[in-house]
matplotlib code that plots the C-alpha trace (Angstrom):
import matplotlib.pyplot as plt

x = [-26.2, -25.9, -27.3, -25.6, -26.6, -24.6, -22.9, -19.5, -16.6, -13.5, -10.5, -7.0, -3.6, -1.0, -0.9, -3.3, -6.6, -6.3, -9.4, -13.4, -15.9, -19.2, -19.7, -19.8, -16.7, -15.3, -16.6, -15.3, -12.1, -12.6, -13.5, -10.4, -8.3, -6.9, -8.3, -7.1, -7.0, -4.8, -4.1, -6.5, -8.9, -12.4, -14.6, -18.3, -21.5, -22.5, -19.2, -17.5, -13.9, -12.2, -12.2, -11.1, -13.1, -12.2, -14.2, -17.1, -20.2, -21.4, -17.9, -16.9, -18.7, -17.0, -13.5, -14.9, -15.4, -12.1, -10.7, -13.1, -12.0, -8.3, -9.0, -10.6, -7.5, -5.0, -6.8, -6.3, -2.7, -2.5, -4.4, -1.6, 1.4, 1.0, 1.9, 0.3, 1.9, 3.3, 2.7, 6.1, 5.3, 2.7, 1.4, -1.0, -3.2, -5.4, -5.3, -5.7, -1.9, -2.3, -3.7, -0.5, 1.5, 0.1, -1.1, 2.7, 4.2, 2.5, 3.1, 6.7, 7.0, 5.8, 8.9, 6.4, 7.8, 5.1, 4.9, 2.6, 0.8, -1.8, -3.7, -4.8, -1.8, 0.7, -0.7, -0.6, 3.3, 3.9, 2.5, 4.5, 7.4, 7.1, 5.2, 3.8, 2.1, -1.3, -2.5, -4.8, -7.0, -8.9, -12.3, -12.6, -8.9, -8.8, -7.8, -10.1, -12.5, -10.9, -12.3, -10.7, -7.5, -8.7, -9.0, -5.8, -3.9, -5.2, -4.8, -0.9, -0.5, -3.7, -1.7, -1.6, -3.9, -6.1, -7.6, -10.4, -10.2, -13.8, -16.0, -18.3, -18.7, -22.0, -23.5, -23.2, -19.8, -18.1, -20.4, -18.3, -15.3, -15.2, -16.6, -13.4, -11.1, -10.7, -9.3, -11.1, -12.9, -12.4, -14.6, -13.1, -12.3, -10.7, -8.3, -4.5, -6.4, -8.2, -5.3, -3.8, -6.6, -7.3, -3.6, -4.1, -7.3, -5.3, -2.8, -5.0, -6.6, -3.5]
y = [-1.9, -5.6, -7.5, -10.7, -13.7, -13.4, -16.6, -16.8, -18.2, -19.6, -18.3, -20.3, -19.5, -21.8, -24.4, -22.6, -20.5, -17.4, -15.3, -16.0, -13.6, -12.7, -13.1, -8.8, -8.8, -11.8, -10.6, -7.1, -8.6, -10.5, -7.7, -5.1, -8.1, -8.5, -12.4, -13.4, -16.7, -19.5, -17.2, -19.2, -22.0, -21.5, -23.2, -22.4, -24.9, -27.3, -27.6, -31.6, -29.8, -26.8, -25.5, -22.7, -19.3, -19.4, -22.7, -21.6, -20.9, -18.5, -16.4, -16.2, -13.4, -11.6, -12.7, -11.8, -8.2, -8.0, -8.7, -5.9, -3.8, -4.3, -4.4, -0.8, 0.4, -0.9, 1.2, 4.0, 3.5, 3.0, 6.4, 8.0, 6.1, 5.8, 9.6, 11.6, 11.7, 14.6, 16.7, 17.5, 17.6, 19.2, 19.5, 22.4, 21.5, 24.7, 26.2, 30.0, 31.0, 33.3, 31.5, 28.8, 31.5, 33.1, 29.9, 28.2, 31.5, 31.3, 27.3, 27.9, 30.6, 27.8, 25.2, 22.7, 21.8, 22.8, 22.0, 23.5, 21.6, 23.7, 21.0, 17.2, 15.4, 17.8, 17.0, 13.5, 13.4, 15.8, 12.6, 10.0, 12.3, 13.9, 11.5, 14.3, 13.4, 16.2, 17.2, 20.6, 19.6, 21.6, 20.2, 22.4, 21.6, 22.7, 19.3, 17.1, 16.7, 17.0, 13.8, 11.9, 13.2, 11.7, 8.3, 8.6, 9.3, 7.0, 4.3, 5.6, 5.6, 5.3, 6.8, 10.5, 12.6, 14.7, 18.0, 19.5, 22.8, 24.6, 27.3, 24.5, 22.4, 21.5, 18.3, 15.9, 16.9, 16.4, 13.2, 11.9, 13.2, 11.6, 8.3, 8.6, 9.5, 13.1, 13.5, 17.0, 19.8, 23.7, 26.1, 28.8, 31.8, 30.7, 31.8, 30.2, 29.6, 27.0, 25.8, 25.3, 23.0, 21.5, 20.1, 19.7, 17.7, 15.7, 14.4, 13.2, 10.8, 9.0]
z = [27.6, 28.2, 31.0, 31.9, 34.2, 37.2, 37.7, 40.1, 37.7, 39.3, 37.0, 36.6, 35.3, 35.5, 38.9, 41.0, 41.0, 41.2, 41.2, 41.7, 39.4, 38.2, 34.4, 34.0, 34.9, 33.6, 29.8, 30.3, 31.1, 27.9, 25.9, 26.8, 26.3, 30.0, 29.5, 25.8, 24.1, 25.8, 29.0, 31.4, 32.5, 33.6, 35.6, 36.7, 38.4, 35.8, 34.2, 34.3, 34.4, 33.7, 30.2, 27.8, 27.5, 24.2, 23.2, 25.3, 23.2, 25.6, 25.6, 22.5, 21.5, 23.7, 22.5, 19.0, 20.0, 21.0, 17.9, 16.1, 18.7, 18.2, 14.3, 14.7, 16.5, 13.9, 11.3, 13.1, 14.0, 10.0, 9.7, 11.7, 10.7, 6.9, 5.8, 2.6, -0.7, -0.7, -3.9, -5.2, -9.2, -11.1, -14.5, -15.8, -18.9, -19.9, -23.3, -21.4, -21.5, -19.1, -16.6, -17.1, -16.3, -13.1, -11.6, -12.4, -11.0, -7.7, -7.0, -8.3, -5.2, -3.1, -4.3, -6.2, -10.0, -12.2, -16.2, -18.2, -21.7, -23.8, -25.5, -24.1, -26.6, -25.2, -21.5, -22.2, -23.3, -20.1, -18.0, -19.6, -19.3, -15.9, -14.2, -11.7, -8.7, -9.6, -12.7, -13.1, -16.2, -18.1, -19.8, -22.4, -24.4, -28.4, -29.3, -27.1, -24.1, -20.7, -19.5, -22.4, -21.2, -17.5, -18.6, -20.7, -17.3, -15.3, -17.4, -17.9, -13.6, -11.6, -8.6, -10.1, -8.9, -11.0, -10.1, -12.4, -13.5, -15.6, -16.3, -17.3, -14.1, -14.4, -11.8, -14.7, -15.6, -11.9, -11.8, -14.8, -13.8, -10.5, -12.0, -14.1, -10.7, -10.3, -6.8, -6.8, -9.0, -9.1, -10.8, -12.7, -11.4, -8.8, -6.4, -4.8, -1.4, -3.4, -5.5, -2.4, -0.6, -3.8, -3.1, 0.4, -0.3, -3.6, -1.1, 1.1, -1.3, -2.5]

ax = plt.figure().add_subplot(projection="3d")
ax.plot(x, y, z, "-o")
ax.set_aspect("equal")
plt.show()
């Protein structure tokens, strides 16, 4: 809570003045932006003439909060106004056929287009070909480590997401796999309510 020096400020816009204040006030108008930069002249006792609020040292940090203050808002309009990918493509890279088939059966139900690759070259060549917007990717592939595969993808398009999928996700394992840009991580078994927020959460983060 601040405490301010009550001093009576004379306020002018234009020809004539127009209001007389005390200092609270006079910074809170400041601070909500009702008195912005160039809108008026002040004067107070002790002052030769009138002057801007703006170039007074003992103002300005009150026209400084305002700027935070709108800066803080536009962030938020941003939040609101810039919408989520939405997840349209995916690609499946697990070498457990069945799996492929039951996880791509219930995200085909759900109208996403869904590719399937069984080892990490054949998930690679699905990327460049596909480009998909989230990749479920095995760690344990027959052909390489899963986290090789990681880098490989995010060097080809940073932008696609990349959702883990293991039997083996130990603490060091999701720590490298996030340090490589995994948008999320699954443990295997796993069921379509989590599929489905891993997506959720996916498209939230690009």
């Amino acid at each position: 809570m601040r405490t301010f020096k009550e001093i009576k400020w004379d306020i002018k816009k234009g020809a004539g003045i127009y209001r007389t204040i005390y200092t609270s006030r006079l910074c809170n108008w400041i601070i909500n932006g009702i008195i912005k930069e160039g809108d008026v002249f002040v004067w107070r006792s002790g002052f030769s003439g009138w002057r801007k609020p703006e170039e007074l040292e003992e103002l300005i940090p009150f026209f400084e909060e305002y700027k935070k203050k709108q800066l803080r808002e536009l962030k938020k309009e941003r939040k609101v106004l810039i919408p989520r990918k939405k997840i349209k493509k995916i690609l499946i890279v697990d070498d457990e056929k069945d799996m492929c088939w039951l996880l791509s059966e219930a995200l085909c139900k759900r109208r996403y287009k869904v590719t399937t690759a069984s080892t990490g070259k054949e998930g690679i060549a699905q990327v460049k070909k596909e480009i998909p917007d989230l990749v479920f990717l095995d760690l344990k592939l027959p052909d390489t480590d899963g986290t090789k595969v990681l880098h490989r993808i995010k060097k080809i398009n940073p932008k696609i997401a990349v959702c883990i999928i293991t039997a083996y996700g130990t603490p060091d394992l999701r720590k490298e796999a996030r340090n490589k840009g995994a948008s999320y991580f699954l443990d295997k078994p796993f069921t379509i309510k989590e599929i489905l927020r891993a997506i959720r959460e996916s498209s939230k983060r690009f």
